[in-house]
ROPA-175544 format. One record per residue (C-alpha): residue in three letters; chain; x, y, z. Coordinates in steps of 0.5 Angstrom, whole numbers, padded with zeros to 4 digits. Layout:
% residues N
 rest kette  east north    up
  ALA     A     X     Y     Z
...
END
This chain:
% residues 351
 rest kette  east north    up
  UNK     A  0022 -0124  0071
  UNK     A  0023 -0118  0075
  UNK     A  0028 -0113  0071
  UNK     A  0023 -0114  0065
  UNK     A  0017 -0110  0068
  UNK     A  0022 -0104  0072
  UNK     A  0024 -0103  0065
  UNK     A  0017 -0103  0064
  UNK     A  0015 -0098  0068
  UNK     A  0021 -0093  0067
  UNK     A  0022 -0092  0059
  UNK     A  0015 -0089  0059
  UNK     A  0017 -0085  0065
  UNK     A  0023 -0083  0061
  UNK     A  0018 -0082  0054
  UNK     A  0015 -0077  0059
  UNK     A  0020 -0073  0062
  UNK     A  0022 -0072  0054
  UNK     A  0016 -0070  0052
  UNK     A  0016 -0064  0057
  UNK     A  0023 -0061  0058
  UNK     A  0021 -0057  0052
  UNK     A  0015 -0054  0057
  UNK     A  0019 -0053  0063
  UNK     A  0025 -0049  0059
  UNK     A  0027 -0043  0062
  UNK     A  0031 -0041  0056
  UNK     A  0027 -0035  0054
  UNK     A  0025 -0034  0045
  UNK     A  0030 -0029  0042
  UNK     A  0030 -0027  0034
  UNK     A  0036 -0026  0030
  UNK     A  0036 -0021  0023
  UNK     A  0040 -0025  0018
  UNK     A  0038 -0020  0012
  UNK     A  0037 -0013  0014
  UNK     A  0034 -0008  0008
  UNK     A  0038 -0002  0008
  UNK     A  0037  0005  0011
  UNK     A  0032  0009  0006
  UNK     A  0027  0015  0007
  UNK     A  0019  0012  0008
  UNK     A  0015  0011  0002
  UNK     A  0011  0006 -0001
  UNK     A  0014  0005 -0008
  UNK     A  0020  0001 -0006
  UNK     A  0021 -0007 -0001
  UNK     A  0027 -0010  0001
  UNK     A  0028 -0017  0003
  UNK     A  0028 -0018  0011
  UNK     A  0030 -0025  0014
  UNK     A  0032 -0028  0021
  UNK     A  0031 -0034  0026
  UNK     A  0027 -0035  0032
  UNK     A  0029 -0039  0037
  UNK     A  0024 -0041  0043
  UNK     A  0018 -0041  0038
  UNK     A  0012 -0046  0039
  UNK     A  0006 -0048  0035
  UNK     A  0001 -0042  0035
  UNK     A  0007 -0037  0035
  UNK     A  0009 -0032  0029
  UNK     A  0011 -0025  0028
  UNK     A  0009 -0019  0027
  UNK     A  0015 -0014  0022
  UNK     A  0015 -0007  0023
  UNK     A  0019 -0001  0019
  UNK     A  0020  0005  0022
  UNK     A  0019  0012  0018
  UNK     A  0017  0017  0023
  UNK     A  0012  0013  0026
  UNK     A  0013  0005  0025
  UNK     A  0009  0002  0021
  UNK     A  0007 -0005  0020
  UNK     A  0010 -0009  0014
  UNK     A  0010 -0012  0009
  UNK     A  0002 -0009  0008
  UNK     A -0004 -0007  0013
  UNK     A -0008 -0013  0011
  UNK     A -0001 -0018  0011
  UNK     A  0001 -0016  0018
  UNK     A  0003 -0023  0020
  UNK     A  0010 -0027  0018
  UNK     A  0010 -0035  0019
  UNK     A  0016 -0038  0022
  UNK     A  0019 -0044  0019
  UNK     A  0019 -0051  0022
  UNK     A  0028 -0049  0022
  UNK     A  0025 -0042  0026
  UNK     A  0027 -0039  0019
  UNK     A  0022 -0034  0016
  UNK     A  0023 -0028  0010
  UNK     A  0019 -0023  0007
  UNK     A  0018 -0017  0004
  UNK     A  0019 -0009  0008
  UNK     A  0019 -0003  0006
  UNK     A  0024  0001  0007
  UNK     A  0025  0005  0013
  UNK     A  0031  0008  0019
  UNK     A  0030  0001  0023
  UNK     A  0026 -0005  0023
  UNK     A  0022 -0009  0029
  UNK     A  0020 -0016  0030
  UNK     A  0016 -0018  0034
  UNK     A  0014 -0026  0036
  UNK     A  0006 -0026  0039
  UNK     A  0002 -0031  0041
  UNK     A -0005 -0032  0037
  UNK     A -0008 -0026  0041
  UNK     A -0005 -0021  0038
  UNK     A -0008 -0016  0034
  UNK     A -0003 -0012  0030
  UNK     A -0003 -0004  0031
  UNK     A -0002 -0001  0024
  UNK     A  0002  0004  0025
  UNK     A  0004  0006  0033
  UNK     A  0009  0011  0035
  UNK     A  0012  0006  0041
  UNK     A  0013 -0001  0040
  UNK     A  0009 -0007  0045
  UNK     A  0014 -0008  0051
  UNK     A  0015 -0015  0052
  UNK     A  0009 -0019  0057
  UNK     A  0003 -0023  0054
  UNK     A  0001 -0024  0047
  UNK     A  0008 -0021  0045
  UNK     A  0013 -0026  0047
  UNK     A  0019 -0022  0045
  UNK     A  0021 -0015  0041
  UNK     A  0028 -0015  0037
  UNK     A  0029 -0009  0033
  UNK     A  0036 -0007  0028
  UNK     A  0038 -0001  0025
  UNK     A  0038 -0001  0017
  UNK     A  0044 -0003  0013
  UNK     A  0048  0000  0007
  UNK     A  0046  0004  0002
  UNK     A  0041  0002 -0002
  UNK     A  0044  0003 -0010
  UNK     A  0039 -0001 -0013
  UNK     A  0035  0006 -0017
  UNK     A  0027  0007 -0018
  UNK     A  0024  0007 -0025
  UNK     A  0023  0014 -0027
  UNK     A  0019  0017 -0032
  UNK     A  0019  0025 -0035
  UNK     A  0012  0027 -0036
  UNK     A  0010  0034 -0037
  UNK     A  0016  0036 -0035
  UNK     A  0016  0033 -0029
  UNK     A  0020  0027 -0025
  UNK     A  0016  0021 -0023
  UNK     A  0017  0015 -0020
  UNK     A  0014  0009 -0022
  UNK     A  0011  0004 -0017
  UNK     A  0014 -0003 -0017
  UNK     A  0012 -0006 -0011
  UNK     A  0004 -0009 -0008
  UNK     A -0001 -0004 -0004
  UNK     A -0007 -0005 -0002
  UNK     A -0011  0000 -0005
  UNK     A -0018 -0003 -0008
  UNK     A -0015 -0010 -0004
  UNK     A -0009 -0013 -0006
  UNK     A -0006 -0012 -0012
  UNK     A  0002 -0012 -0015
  UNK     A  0005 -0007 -0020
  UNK     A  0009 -0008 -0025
  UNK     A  0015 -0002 -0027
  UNK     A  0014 -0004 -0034
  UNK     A  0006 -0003 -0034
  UNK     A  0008  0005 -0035
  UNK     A  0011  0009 -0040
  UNK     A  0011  0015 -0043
  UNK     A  0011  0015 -0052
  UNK     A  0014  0019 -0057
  UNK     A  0009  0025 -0056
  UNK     A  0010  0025 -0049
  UNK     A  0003  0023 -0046
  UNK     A  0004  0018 -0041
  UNK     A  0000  0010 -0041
  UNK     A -0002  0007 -0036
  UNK     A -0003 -0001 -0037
  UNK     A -0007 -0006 -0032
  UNK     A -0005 -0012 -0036
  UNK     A -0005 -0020 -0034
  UNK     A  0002 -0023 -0035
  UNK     A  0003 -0031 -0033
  UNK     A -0004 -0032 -0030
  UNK     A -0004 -0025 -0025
  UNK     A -0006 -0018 -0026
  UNK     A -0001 -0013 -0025
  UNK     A -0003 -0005 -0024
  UNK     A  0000  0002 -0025
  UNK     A  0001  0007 -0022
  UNK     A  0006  0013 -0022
  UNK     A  0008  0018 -0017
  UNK     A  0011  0025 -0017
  UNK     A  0018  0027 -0014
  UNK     A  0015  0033 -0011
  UNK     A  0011  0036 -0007
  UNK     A  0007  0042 -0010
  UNK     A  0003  0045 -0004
  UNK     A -0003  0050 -0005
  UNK     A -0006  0051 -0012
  UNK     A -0009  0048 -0018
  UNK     A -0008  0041 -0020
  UNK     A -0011  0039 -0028
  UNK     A -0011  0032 -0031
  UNK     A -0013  0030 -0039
  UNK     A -0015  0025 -0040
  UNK     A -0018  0021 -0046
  UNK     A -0024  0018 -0047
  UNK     A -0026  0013 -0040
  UNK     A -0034  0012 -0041
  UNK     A -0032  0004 -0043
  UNK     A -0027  0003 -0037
  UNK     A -0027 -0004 -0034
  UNK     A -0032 -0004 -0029
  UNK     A -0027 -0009 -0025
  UNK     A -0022 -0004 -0027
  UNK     A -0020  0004 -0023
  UNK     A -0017  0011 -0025
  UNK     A -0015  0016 -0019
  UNK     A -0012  0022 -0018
  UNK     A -0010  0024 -0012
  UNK     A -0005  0026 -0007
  UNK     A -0002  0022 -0002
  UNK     A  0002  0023  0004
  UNK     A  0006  0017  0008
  UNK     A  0006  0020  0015
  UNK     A  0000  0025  0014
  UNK     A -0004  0020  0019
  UNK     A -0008  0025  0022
  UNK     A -0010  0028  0016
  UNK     A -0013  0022  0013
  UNK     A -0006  0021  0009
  UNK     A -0008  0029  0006
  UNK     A -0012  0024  0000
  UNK     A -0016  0028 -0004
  UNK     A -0018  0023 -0010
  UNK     A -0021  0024 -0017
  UNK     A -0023  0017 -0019
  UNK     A -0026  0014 -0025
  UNK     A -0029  0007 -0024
  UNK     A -0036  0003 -0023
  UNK     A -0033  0000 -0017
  UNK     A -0035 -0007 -0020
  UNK     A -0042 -0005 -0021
  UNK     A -0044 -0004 -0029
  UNK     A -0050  0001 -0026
  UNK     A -0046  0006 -0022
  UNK     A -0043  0013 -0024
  UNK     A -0036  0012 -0027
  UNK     A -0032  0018 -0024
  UNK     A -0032  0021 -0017
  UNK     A -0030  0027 -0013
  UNK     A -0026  0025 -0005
  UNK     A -0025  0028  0000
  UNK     A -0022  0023  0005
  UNK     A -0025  0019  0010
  UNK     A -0029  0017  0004
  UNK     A -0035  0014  0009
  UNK     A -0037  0021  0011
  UNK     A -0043  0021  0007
  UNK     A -0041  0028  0004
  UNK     A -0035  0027  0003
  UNK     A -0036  0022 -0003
  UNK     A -0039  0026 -0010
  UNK     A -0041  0020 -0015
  UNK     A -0043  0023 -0023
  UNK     A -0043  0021 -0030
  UNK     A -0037  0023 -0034
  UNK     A -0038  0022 -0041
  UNK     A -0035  0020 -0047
  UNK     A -0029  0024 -0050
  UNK     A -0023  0027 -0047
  UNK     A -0025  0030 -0041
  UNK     A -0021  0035 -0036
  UNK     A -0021  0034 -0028
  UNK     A -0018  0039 -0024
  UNK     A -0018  0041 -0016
  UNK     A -0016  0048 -0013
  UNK     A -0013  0047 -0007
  UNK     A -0014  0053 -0002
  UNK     A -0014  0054  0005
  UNK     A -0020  0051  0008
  UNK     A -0023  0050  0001
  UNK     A -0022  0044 -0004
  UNK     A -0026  0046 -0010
  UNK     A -0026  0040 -0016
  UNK     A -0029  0040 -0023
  UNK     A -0030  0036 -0030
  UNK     A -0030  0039 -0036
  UNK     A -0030  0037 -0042
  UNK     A -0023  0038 -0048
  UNK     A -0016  0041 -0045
  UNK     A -0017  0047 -0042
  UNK     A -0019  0047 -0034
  UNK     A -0021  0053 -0034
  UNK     A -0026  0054 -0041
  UNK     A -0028  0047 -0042
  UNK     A -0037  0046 -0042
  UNK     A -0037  0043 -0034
  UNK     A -0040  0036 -0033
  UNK     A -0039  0036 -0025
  UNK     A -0037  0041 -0019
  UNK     A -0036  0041 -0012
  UNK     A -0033  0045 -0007
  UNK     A -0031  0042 -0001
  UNK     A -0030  0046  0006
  UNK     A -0030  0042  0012
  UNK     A -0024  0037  0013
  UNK     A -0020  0040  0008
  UNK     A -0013  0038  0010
  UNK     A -0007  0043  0010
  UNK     A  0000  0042  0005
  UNK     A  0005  0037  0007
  UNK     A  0009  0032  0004
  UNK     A  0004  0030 -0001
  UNK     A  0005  0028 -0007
  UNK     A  0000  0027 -0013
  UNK     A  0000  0019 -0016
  UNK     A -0003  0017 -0022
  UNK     A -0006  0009 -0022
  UNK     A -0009  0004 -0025
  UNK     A -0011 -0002 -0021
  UNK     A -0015 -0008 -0021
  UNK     A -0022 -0007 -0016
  UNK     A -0021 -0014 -0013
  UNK     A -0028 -0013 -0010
  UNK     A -0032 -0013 -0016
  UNK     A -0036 -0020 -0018
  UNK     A -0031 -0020 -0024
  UNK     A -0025 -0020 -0026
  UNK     A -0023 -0016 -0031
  UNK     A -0025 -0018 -0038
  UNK     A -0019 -0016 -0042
  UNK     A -0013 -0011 -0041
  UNK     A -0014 -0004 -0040
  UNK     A -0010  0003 -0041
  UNK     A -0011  0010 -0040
  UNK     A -0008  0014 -0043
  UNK     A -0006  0021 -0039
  UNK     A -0004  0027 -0044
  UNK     A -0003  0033 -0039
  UNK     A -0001  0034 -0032
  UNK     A -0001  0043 -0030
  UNK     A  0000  0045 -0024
  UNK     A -0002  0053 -0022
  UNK     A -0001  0055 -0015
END
């Protein structure tokens, strides 16, 4: 009657011990690339698949991907910071594309910087760091599109610009007169944007858009024109925006002048535009941003609908490019109601 009860009292004993070898482990967690992006100049026209294993991680645990483009910034997007590690201790998402790629395991109290100049050491929150140089060459070549004489890249991947959106290459064309159409269409259930970008980089000057008739432009639905620069983080991205949208709200004006940051009060002019084609233009000088709408083709004779001047935060050039995009405004109350398309039948430049 005895040997029943010891083993009574050692196979809990040995359920125990088991159920704790896992937390008395000194082993520490490792992270393993299994698919790594090629080596790419920085930008946000184009992703790549990353993948890898971890090895130690525990409930709680998930990573955070950085890609590295003079600074590192995280991936897959600002507002998607956090990849999940499978049960397997697999993962996979999407980068952009970048010199070198850094995975990061953390604990729930991590907080992921957008970009940093260094990477976390390892200690607290941050389990472990690995990073991997990016592979080959990337041969898979970008959509373009030829439209007033210059070379444009179409967008293929997400952003977060107006919230999460996806853009789709085919949503953007240019037609036998050489306007160019810009389309937010809905396909298998989700809305896809557009968005255009220019190869080069134009610096100082005058920069003119016409555009036909945008006065019934979905109130879910956004046009700009703007400048962008990647890695121009202390000057707000060199962003200087002309837009078209009521930003979900029927009852707004439907265009405005932007200086970035946009919360500055003053660096945000709301106006009417009306019906009929319309031409919006800045002059960009040193100190000085100088915007206007006028109506017709001419930047320079057309009757004015609005203009402003801006003095005080005016970035200088860099590597920006001027972007066109349509997308869907994801905070508005309502979705858009139909498709929508833009239709772009100049761009100018003079310096």
């Amino acid at each position: 009657m005895k040997r029943p009860r010891r083993l009574a009292v050692v196979l809990p004993l040995l359920l125990l011990a088991a159920c704790r070898a896992p937390e008395t482990s000194t082993a520490p967690p490792s992270i393993q690339f299994t698919t790594v992006p090629p080596a790419a100049v920085g930008g946000s026209e184009r992703m790549s698949r990353i993948a890898g294993r971890v090895t130690g991680a525990w409930r709680g645990h998930r990573l955070v991907l950085y890609a590295r483009s003079g600074v590192w910034w995280v991936q897959p997007m600002t507002v998607q910071p956090f990849t999940a590690v499978q049960a397997n201790g697999t993962w996979e998402t999407t980068t952009h594309l970048g010199s070198e790629y850094a995975a990061l395991l953390v604990d729930e109290a991590f907080r992921p910087p957008d970009t940093t100049e260094s990477l976390p050491k390892a200690g607290g929150p941050v389990l472990t760091v690995a990073t991997v140089k990016g592979g080959g060459r990337n041969t898979d070549a970008p959509k373009t599109l030829t439209f007033s004489g210059y070379d444009w890249l179409v967008r293929e991947v997400p952003s977060d610009r107006g919230g999460q959106n996806d853009y789709d290459p085919a949503n953007a064309w240019t037609d036998p007169e050489g306007l160019l159409h810009l389309r937010l269409t809905k396909r298998d259930g989700t809305w896809t944007s557009a968005e255009v970008i220019l190869t080069r980089t134009l610096g100082y000057g005058t920069y003119a858009f016409t555009v036909r008739d945008t006065s019934t432009l979905d109130p879910a639905a956004a046009f700009g024109m703007f400048t962008w620069d990647d890695e121009a983080l202390d000057q707000n991205h060199r962003e200087m925006n002309i837009d078209l949208s009521r930003w979900g709200d029927p009852t707004m004006p439907n265009a405005q002048f932007v200086l970035q940051p946009y919360y500055v009060p003053a660096n945000v002019v709301r106006f009417p535009a009306p019906a009929g084609t319309l031409t919006h233009a800045f002059r960009w000088q040193p100190g000085r941003a100088s915007f206007r709408t006028t109506r017709g083709r001419n930047p320079l004779a057309g009757d004015v609908v609005a203009r402003h001047e801006f003095t005080s935060g005016v970035p200088s050039p860099g590597t920006e490019r001027v972007r066109l995009n349509l997308y869907y405004f994801r905070y508005a109350p309502r979705q858009p109601q139909q498709d929508v398309e833009m239709v772009v039948e100049r761009f100018q430049y003079l310096p």
